[in-house]
The first five atom37 places (N, CA, C, CB, O) and aatype in JSON, in Angstrom:
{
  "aatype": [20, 20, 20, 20, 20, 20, 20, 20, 20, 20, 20, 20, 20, 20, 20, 20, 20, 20, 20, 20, 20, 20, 20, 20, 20, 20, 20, 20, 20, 20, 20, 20, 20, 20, 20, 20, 20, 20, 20, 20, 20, 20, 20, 20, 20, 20, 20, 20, 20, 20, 20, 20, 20, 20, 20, 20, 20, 20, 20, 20, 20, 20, 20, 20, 20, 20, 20, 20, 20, 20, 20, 20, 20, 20, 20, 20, 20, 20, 20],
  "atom_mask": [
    [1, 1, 1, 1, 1],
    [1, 1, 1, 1, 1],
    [1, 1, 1, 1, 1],
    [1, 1, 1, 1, 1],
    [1, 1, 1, 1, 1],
    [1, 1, 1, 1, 1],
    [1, 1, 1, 1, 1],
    [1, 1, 1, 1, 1],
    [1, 1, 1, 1, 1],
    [1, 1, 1, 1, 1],
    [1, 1, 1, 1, 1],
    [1, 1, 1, 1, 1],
    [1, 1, 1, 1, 1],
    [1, 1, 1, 1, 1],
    [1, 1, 1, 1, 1],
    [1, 1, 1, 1, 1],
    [1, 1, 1, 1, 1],
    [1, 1, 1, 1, 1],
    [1, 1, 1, 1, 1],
    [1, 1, 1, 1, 1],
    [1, 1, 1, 1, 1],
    [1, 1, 1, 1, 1],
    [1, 1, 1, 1, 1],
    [1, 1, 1, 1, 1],
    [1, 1, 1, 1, 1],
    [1, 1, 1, 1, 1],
    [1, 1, 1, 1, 1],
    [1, 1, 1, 1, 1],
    [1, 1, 1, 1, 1],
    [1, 1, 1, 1, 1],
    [1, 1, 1, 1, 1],
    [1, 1, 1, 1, 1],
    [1, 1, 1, 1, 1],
    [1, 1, 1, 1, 1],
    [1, 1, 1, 1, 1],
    [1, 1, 1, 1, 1],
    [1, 1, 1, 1, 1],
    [1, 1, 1, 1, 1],
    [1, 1, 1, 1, 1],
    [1, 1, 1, 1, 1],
    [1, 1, 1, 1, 1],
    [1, 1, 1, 1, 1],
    [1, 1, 1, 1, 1],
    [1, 1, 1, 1, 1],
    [1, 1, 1, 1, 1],
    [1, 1, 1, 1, 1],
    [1, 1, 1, 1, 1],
    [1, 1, 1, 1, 1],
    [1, 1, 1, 1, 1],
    [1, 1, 1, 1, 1],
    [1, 1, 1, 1, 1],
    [1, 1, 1, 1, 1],
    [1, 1, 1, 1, 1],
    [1, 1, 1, 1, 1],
    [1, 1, 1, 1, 1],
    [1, 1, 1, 1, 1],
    [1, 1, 1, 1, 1],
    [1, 1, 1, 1, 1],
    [1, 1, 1, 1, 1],
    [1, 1, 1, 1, 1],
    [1, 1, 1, 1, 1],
    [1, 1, 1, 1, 1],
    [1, 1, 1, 1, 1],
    [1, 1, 1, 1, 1],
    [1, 1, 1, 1, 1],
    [1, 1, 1, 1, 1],
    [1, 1, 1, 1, 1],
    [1, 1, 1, 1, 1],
    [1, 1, 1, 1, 1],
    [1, 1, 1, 1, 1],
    [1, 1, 1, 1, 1],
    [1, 1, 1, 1, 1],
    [1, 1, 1, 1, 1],
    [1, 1, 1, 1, 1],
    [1, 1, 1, 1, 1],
    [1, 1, 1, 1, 1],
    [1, 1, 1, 1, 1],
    [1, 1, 1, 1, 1],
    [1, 1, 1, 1, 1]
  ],
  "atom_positions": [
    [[110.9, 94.4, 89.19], [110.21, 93.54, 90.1], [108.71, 93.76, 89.87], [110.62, 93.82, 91.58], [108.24, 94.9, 89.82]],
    [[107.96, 92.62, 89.73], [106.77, 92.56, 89.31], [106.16, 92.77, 91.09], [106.43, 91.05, 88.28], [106.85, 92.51, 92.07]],
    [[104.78, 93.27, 91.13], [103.97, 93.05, 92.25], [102.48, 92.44, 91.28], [103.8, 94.69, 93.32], [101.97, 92.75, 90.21]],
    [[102.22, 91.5, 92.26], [101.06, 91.11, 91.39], [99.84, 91.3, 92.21], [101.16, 89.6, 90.87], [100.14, 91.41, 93.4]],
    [[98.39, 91.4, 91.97], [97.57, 91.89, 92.28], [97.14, 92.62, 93.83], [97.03, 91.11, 91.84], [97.85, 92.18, 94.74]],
    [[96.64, 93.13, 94.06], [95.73, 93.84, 92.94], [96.86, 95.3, 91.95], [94.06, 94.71, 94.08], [96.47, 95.91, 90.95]],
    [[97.86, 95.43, 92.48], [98.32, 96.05, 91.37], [98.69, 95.74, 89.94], [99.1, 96.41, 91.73], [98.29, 96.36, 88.95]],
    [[99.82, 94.29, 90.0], [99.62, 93.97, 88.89], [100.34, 95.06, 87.69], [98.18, 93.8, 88.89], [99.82, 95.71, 86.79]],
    [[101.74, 94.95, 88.13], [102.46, 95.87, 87.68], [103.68, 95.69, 87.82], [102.17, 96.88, 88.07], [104.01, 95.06, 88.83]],
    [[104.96, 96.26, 86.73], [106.1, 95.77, 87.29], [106.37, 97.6, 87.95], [107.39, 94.85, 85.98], [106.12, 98.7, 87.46]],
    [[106.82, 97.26, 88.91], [107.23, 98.85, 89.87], [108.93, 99.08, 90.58], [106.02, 98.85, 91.56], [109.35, 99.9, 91.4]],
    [[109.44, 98.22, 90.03], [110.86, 98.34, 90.36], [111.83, 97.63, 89.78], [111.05, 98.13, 91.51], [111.62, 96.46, 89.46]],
    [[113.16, 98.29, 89.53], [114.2, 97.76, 88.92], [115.42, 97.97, 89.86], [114.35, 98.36, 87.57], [116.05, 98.98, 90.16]],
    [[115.58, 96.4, 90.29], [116.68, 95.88, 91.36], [117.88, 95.25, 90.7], [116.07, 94.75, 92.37], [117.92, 94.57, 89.68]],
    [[119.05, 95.71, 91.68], [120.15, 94.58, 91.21], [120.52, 93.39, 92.36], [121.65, 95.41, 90.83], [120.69, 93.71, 93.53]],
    [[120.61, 92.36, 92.02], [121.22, 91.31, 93.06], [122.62, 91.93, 93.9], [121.68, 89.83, 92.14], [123.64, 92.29, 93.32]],
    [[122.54, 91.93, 94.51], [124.14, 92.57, 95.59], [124.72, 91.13, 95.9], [123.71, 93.64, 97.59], [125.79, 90.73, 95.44]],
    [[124.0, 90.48, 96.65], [124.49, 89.25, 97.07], [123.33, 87.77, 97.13], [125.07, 89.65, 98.52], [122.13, 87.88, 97.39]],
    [[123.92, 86.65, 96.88], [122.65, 85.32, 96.74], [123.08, 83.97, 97.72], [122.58, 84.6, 94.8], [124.24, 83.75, 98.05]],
    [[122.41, 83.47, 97.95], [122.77, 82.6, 99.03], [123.06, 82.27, 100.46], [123.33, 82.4, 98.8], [123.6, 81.43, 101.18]],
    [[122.3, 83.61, 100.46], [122.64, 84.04, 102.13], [121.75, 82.92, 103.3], [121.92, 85.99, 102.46], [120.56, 83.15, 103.53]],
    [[122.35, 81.93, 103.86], [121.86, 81.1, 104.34], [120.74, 81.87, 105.5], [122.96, 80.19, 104.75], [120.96, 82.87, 106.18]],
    [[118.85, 80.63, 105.41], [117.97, 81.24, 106.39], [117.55, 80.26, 106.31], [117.15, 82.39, 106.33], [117.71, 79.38, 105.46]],
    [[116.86, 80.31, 107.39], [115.43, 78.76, 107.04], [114.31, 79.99, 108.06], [115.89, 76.14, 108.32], [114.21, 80.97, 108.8]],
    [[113.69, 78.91, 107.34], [112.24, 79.62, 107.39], [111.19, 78.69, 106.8], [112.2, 81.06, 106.53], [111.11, 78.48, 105.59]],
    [[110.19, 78.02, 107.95], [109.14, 76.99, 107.21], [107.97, 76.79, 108.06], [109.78, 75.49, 106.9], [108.16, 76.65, 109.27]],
    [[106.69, 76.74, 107.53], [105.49, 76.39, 108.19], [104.55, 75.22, 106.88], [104.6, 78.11, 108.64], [105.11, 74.58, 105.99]],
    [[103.05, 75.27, 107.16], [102.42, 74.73, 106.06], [102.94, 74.78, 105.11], [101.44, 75.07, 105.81], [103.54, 73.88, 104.53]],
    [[102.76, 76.02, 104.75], [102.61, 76.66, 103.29], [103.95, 76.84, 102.47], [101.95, 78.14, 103.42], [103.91, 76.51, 101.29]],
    [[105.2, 77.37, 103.03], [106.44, 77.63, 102.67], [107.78, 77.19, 103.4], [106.4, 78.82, 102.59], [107.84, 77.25, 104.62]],
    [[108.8, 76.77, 102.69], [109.37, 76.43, 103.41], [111.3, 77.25, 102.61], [108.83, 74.71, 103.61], [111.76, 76.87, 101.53]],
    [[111.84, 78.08, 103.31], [112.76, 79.03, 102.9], [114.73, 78.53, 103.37], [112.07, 80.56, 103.79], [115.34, 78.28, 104.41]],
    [[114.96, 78.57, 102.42], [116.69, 77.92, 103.16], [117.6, 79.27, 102.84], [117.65, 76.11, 102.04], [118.63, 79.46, 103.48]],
    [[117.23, 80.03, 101.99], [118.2, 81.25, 101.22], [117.64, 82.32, 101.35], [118.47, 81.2, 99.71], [116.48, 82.47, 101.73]],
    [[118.51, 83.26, 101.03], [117.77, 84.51, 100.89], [118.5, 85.36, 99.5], [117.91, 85.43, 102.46], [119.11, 84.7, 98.66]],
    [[118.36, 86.73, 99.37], [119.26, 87.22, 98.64], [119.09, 89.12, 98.93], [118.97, 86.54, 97.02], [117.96, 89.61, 99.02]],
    [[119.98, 89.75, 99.03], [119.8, 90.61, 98.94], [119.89, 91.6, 97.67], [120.25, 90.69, 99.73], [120.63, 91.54, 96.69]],
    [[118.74, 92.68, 98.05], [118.77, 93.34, 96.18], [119.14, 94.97, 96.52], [116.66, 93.25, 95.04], [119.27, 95.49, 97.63]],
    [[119.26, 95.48, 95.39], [119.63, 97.13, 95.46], [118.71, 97.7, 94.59], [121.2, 97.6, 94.96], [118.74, 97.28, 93.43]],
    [[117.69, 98.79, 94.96], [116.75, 99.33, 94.09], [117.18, 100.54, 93.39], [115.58, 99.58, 94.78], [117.56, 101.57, 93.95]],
    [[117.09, 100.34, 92.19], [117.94, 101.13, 90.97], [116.98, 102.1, 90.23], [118.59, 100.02, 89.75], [117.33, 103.21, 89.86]],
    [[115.95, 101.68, 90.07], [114.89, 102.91, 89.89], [112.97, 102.11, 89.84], [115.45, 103.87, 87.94], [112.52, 101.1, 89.3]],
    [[112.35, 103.2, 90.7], [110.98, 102.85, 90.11], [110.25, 103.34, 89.07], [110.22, 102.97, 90.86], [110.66, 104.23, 88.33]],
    [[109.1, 102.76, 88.98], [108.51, 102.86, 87.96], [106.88, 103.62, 88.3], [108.59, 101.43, 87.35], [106.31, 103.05, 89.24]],
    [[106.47, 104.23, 87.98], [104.43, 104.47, 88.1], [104.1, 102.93, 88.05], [103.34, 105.52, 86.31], [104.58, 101.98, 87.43]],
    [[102.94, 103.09, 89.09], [102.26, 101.72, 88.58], [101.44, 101.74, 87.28], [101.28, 101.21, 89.65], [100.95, 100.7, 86.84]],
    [[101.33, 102.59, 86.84], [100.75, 102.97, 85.25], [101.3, 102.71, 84.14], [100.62, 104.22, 84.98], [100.64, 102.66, 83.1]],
    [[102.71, 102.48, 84.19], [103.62, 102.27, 83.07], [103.57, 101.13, 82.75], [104.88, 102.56, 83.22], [103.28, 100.85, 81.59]],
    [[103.86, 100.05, 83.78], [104.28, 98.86, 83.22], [102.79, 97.67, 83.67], [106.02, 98.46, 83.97], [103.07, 96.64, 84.28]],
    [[101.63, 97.9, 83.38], [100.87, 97.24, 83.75], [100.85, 95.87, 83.13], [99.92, 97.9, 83.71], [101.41, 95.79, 82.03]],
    [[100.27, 94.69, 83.65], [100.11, 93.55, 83.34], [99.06, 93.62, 81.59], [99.42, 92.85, 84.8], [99.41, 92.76, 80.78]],
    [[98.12, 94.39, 81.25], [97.68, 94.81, 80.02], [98.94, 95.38, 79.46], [96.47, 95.78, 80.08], [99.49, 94.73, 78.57]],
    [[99.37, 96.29, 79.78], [100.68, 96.78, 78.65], [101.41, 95.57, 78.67], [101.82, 98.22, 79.14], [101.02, 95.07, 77.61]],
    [[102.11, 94.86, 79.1], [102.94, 93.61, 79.01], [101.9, 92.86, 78.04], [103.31, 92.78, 80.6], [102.49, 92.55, 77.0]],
    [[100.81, 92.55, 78.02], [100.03, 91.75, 77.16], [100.14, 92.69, 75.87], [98.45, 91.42, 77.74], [100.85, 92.28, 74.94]],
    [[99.68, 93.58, 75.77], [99.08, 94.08, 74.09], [100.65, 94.72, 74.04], [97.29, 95.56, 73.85], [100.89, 94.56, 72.84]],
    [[101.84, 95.34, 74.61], [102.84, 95.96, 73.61], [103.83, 94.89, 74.1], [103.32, 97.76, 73.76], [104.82, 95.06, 73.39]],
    [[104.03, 94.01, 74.82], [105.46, 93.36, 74.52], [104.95, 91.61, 74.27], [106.76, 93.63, 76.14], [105.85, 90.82, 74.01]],
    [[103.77, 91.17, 74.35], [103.6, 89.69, 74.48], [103.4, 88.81, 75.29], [104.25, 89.27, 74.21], [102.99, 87.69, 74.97]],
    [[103.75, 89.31, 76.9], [103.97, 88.47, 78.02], [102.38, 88.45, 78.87], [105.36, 89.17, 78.97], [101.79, 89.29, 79.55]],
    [[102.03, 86.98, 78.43], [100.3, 86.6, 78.87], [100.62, 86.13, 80.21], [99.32, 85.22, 77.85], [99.58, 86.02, 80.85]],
    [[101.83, 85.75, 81.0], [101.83, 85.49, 82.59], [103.15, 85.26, 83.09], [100.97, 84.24, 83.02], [103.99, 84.51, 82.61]],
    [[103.24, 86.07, 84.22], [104.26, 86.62, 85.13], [104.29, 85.29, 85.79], [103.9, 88.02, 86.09], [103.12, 84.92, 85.89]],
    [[105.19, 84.29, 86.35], [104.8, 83.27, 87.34], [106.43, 83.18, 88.02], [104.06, 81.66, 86.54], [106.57, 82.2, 88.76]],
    [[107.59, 84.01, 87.88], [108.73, 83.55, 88.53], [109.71, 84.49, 87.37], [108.9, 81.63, 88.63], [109.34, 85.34, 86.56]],
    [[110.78, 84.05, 87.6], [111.59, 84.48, 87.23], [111.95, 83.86, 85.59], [112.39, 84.37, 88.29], [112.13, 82.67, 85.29]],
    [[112.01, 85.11, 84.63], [112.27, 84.8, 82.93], [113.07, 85.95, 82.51], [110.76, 84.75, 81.86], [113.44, 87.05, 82.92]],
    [[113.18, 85.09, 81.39], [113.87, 86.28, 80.41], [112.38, 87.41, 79.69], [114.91, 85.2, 78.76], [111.19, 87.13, 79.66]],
    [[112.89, 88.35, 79.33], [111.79, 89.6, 78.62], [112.6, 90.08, 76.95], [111.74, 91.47, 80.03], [113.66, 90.08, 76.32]],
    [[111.39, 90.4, 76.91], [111.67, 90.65, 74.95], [112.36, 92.02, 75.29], [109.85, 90.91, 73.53], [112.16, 92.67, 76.32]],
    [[113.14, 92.32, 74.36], [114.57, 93.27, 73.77], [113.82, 94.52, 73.86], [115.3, 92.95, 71.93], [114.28, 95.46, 74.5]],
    [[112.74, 94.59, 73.29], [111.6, 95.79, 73.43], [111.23, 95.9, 75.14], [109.95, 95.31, 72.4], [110.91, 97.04, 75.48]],
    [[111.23, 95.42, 75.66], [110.3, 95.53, 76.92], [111.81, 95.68, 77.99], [109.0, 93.82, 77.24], [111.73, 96.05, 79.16]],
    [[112.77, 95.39, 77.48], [114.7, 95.6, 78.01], [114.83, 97.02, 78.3], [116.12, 95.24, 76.58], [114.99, 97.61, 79.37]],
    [[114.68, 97.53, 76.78], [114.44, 99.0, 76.09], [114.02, 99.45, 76.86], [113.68, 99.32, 74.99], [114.64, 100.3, 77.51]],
    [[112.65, 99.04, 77.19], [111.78, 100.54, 77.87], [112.46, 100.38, 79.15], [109.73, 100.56, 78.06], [113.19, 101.31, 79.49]],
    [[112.38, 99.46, 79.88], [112.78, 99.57, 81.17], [113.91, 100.6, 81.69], [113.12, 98.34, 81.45], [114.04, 101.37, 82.64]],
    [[114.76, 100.15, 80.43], [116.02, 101.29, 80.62], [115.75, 102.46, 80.62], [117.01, 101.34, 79.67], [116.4, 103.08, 81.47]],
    [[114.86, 103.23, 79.88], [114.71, 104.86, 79.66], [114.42, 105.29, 80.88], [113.56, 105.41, 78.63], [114.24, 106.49, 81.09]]
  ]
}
């Protein structure tokens, strides 16, 4: 799980438990029908996985939602 600024770092590795858990939730700005619940499997330093390390060792110039990640950047996560 990425947090983005001012840290700007990925700092956790979750698993989905369950998806679709009906909510609503809406004002201006957002408007929410689902939810999902996650299970936290291990963290990370915010030092390890910074938004610069994602740029210069695996490639990834912007975080914006949910993607796939390069085989290298799979790797590290796992160790």
């Amino acid at each position: 799980m990425y947090a983005a600024a001012p840290v700007s770092a990925i700092l956790y590795k979750c698993k989905v438990t369950e998806t679709d858990i009906p909510y609503t939730y809406a004002d201006q700005n957002l408007s929410i029908t689902a939810l999902m619940k996650i299970k936290l499997l291990k963290r990370y330093k915010p030092d390890r996985f910074t938004f610069e390390t994602l740029k210069k060792e695996y490639g990834i110039y912007a975080v914006r939602g949910p993607r796939g990640i390069p085989n290298s950047l799979s790797a590290a996560l796992k160790k």
